[in-house]
Each structure stands twice: as C-alpha cells, then as structure tokens.
C-alpha positions in Angstrom: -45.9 -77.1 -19.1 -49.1 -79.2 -19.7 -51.8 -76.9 -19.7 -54.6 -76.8 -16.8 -58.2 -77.1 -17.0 -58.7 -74.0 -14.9 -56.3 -71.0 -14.1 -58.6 -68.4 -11.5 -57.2 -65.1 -10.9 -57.0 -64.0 -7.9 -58.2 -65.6 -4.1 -60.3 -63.5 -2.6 -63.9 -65.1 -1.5 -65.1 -66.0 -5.2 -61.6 -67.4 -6.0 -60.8 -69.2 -3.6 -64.7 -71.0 -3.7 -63.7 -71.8 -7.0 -61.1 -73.5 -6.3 -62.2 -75.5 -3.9 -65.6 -76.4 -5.7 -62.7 -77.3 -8.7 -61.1 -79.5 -6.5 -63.8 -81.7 -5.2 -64.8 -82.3 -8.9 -60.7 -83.7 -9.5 -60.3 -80.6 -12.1 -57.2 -79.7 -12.5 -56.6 -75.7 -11.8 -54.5 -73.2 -10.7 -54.9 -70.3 -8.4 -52.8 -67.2 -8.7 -52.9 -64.2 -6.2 -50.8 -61.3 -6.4 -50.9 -61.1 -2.4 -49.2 -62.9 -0.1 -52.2 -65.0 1.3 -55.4 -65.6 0.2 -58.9 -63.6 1.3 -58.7 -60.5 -1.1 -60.0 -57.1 0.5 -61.5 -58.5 3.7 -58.4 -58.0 5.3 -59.2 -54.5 4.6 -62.5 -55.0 6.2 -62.5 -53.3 9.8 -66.6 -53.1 10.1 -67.6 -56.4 11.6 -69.3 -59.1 9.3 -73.0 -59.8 10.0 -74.5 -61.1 6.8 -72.7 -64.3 6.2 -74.2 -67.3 6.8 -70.3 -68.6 7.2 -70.8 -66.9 10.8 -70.1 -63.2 12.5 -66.5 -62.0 12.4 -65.8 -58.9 14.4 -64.1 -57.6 10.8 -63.4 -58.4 7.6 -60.1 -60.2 9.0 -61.3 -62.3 10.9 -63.0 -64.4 8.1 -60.2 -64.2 6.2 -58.0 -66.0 8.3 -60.5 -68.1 8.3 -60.4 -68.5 4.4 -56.5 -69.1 5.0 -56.9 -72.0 7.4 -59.6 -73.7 5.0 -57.4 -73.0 1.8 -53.9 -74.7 4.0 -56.3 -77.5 5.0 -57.8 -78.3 1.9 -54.2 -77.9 0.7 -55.2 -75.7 -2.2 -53.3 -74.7 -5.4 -52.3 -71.5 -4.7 -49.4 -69.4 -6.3 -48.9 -66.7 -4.3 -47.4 -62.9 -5.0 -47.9 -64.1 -8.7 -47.6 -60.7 -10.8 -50.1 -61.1 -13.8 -48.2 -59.9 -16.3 -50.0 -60.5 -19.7 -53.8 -62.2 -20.4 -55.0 -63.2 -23.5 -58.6 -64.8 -23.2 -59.1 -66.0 -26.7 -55.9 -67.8 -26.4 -56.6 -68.9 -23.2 -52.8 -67.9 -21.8 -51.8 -65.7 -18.8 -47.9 -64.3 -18.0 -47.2 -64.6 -14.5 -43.8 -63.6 -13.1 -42.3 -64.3 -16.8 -43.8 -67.8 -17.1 -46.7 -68.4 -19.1 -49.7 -70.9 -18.7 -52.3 -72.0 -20.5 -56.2 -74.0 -19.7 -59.0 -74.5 -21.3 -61.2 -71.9 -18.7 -60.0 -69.2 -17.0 -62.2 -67.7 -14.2 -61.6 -63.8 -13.2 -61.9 -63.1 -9.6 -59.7 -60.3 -8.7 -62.3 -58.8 -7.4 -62.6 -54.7 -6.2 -60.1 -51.8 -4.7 -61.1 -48.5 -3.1 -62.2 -45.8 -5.7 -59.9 -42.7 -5.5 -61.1 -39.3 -5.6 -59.2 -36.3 -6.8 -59.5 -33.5 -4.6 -57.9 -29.6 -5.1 -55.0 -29.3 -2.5 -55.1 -33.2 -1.5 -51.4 -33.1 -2.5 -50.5 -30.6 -0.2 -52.6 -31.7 2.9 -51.7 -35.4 1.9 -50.9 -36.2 5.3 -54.9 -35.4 6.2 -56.4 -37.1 3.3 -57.2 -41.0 4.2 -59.2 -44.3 2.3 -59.0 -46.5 5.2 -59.0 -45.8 9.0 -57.1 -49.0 9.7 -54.6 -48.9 12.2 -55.1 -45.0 12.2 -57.1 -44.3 15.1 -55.3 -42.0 17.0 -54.9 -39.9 13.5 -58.9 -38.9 14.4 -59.0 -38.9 17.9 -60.1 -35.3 19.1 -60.3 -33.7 15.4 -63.0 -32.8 13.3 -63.6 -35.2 10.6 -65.3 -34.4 7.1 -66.1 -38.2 5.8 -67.2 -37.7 1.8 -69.7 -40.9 0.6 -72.8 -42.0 0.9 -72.8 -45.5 1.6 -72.4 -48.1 4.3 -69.0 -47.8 4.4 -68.9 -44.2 5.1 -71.9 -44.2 7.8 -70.1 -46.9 9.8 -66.7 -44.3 9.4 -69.3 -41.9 10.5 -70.7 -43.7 13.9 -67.4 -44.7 14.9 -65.0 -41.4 14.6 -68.0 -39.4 16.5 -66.9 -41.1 19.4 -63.6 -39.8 19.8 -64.3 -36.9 17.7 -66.1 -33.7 18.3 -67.5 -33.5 15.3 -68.3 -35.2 12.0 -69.6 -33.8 8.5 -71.2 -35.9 6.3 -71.1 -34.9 2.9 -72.5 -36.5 0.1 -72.8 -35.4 -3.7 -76.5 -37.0 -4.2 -79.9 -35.7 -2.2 -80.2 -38.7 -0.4 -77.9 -41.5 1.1 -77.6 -45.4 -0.3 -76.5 -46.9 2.8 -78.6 -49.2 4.4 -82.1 -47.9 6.4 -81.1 -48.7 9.8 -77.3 -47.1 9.0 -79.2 -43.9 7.9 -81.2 -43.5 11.3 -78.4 -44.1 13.3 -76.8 -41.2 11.6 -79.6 -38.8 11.9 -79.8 -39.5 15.5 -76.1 -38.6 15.9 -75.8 -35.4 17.2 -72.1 -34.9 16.6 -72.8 -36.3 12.6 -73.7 -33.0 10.8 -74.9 -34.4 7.5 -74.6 -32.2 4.1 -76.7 -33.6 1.1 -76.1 -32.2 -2.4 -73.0 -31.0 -1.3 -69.1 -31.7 -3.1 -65.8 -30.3 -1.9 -64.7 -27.5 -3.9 -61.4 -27.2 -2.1 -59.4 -28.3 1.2 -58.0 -24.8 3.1 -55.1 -24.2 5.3 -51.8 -23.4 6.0 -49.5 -25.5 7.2 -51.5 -27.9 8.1 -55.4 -29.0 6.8 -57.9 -26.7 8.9 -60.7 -26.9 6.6 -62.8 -27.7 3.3 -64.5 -25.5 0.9 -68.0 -26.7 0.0 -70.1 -25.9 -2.6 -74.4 -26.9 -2.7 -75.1 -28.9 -6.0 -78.5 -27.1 -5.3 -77.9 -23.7 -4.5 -74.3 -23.1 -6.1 -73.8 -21.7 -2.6 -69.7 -21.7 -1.5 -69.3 -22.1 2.5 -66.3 -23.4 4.8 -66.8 -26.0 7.4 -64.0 -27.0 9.9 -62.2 -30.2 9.5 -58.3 -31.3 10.4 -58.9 -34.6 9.0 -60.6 -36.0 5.6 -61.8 -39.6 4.9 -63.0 -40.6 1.7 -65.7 -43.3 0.7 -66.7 -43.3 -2.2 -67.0 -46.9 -3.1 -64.9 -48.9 -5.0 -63.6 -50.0 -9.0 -63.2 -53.4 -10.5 -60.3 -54.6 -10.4 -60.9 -55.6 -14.7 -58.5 -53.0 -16.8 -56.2 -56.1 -18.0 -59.1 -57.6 -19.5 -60.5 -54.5 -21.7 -61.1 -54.5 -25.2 -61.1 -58.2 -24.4 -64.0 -59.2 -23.2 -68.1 -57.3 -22.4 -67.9 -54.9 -20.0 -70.6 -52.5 -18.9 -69.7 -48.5 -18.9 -68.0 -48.9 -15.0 -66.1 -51.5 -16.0 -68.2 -54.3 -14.4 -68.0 -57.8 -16.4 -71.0 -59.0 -17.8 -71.9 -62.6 -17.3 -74.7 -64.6 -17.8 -77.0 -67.2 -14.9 -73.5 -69.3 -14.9 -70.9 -66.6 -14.6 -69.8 -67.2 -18.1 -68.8 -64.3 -20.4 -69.4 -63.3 -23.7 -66.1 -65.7 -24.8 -66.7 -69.2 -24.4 -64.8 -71.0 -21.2 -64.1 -67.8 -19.5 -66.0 -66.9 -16.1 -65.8 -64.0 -14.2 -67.4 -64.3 -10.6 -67.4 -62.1 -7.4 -67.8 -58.0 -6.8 -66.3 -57.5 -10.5 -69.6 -58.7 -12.4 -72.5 -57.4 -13.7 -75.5 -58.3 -13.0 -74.2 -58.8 -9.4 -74.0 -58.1 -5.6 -71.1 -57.1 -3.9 -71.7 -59.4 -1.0 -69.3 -62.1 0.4 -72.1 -64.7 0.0 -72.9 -63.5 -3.5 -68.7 -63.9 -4.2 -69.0 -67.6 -2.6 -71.6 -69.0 -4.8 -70.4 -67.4 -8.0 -67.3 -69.0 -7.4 -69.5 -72.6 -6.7 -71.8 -72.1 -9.9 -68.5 -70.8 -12.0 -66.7 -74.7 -11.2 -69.6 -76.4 -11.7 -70.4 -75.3 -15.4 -66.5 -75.7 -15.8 -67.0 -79.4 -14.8 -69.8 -80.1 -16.7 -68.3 -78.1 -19.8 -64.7 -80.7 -19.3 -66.9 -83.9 -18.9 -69.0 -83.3 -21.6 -65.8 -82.2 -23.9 -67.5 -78.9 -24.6 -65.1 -77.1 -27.2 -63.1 -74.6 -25.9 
C-alpha cells in the first residue's frame, strides 16, 4: 500500500477537524476510529453544551451527530472499528486490524476516558458504584446519592440527582472545589447537596445491598458514616496516550507535550485535543488544534520538509 501523507488516530472533535482541514488542502490522510462513528466522548456527554461557538446542544450528543452528518457530507476518510494494534512513531507505521500503514505525519487524537477510582468493597456493591448516569435515571430516583469529585462534571451530577433524590453528599478530597464559580454557588445554595471538603471514602458498608460509606477528614483523621444506596464517581478523566509511552514526551499524567503547532518532540508527529499538554480540555480548543495540526502538516508536505 502506498503510504499516506497523514494517518490521525482517532475522530473525536480534534480528529475529525483534522481531517477535514487535511482535506481542503488535497492531503492525502487517513482517519481511523476504533468506534463505530465518529465524535469521541461527546456521545458520552449528557450535560448540555454551552461554550461552543459551533452552537448549544442540549448534550454532548447532539453535537456529535452533528459531527457525523458533517463527516458523511464532506465524505471523509474514515475507517471505522479500526483496532490499533501496533504504533511505531519513528517509523512512522501503525497496525490496524492486522494491516499496517505507513505516512509521513501521524497526528494523535484519541483523546480522553473516565478516570477510575479504586474503592474498598466496590466489588461487592458493584451494582451501586456508577461513572456515568446515562440512561440510568431511575437507578437514583428516591436514593441518597454520595457523588465523589470536585469538578464540573460532578456539580452538574450534583444539581440534577437532588431533584429526584432526597439527598446528595458531595465529597471531595481537596479543601476547595475546581468546578466553575457559578457551578459552586448553585451548589451551596442546594439544600439537599450536603458538601464534605477534605474528605475521601475510606470504605462503602452494608449488607446485602450498599447502605452507606465510611469517610474519613483529610484534616481531622476523624472516621464517620453517612447514608448513601447509590455512589457516582467523578473524578475526571486520563489520556487516552499508553500506546505511545517511552515513545514520544509526555508530562508525569501522561499528557503529550506539544509545542504552538501541536507538534511533538519527533518530527512530523502531532498530537491535538484533551490528550496535550499545554492544553484545554474544551471542544473548541480540540477543533483548532486539529486546524493548526493540518496546516503545519501542509506547509511541512509543500515545502518537502524531511520527515
């Protein structure tokens, strides 16, 4: 197989801009996604979308069907449910589904999943313990919740189980929250949102079923119980980047470290979107690293840049 000027990993928001800005300029590329369709996480995203200039979506899904109608317009160069089995960046090749491929760039973009956290006794109570609350409503209607994080993510989990729950507890490792300010004063103002700061969970209690979780004060050392049938955790998210280590700079969490154009420390390989560092995670941010990414690709192939 000839190779391509461009393979990009993966088609979530930064990928897919890629691929498009790549395809305007005539450069030859190649997307693959190891899902079934393109838009990454967002179809993961149940909080609506406010901060994209590309227009309010009621959730994360809703602008990624609109990705999938752009990317079946534009009639885009997508391999789909493409396993990536094998990457070697100073070669340049990548094994997918058996079959290997080889360009002169590759851009990363696989972007970010859900960070797990270990508890003691999750594996017994695994039927309480939940990452996402998609499609699991009824699973929180009329329980007390405990909702671990302290960012955005988990005060929007917050705001919207206290209205079908009685309670909610709030409980963050860190003495003060990161989500954003007007997030935070909602939360305060919640009377059914009882917030514990400084505060990790020692152990999840109960029988047969999950009645409870044993907390202990990062402060105080003090050991308490609060009441809780159900558990959600936020606690952010990880790159999506261990295929690529030993391989390439990476910061201490994993993050990719690029430079103004999204390049790496190996020439002709980019990494754009919520795996980079210095970066956003923001679908905006995603969008025009995935824009700046093709356009030092095509200036790079024009001007015969070595490789």
């Amino acid at each position: 197989m000839d190779p391509f000027d461009t393979i990009i990993i993966g088609a979530g928001p930064a990928g897919l801009s890629c691929a498009l800005e790549l395809q305007e300029s005539k450069i030859n590329y190649i997307v693959f996604e190891k899902a079934g369709r393109v838009g990454g996480q967002l179809w993961d995203m149940k909080s609506s979308v406010r901060n994209f200039i590309g227009g309010y979506s009621a959730g994360g899904e809703e602008t990624a069907e609109r990705l999938v109608r752009l990317a079946d317009v534009m009639k885009t160069n997508i391999q789909f449910n493409a396993l990536v089995e094998q990457v070697d960046l100073k070669m340049k090749t990548v094994v997918v589904n058996g079959s290997r491929y080889k360009a002169k760039t590759i851009v990363i973009a696989t972007g970010y999943r859900l960070r797990e956290l270990p508890l003691p006794g999750s594996s017994m109570f695994s039927a309480s313990v939940f990452y996402r609350t998609a499609g699991k409503q009824m699973e929180f209607a009329g329980k007390r919740v405990a909702v671990i994080g302290g960012g955005d993510s988990a005060l929007i989990q917050c705001m919207e189980l206290s209205e079908n729950s009685p309670q909610v507890h709030l409980i963050h490792r860190n003495n003060k929250l990161r989500a954003r300010p007007d997030l935070i004063t909602a939360v305060r103002n919640n009377p059914k949102v009882n917030i514990l700061l400084e505060t990790e969970v020692d152990s999840l209690i109960g029988q047969k079923k999950l009645s409870g979780l044993q907390v202990i004060s990062n402060r105080s050392g003090e050991v308490k119980d609060i009441e809780a049938e159900c558990v959600l955790i936020k606690v952010g998210y990880v790159p999506n980047t261990e295929p690529f280590k030993g391989q390439i700079n990476m910061d201490s969490t994993g993050h990719i470290l690029i430079d103004r154009n999204c390049q790496t420390n190996i020439p002709g390989i980019f990494a754009v979107g919520d795996l980079t560092k210095p970066g956003y995670p923001r679908i905006a941010i995603a969008a025009g690293h995935g824009v700046i990414a093709a356009a030092q690709i095509r200036s790079m192939i024009e001007n015969n840049v070595k490789l």
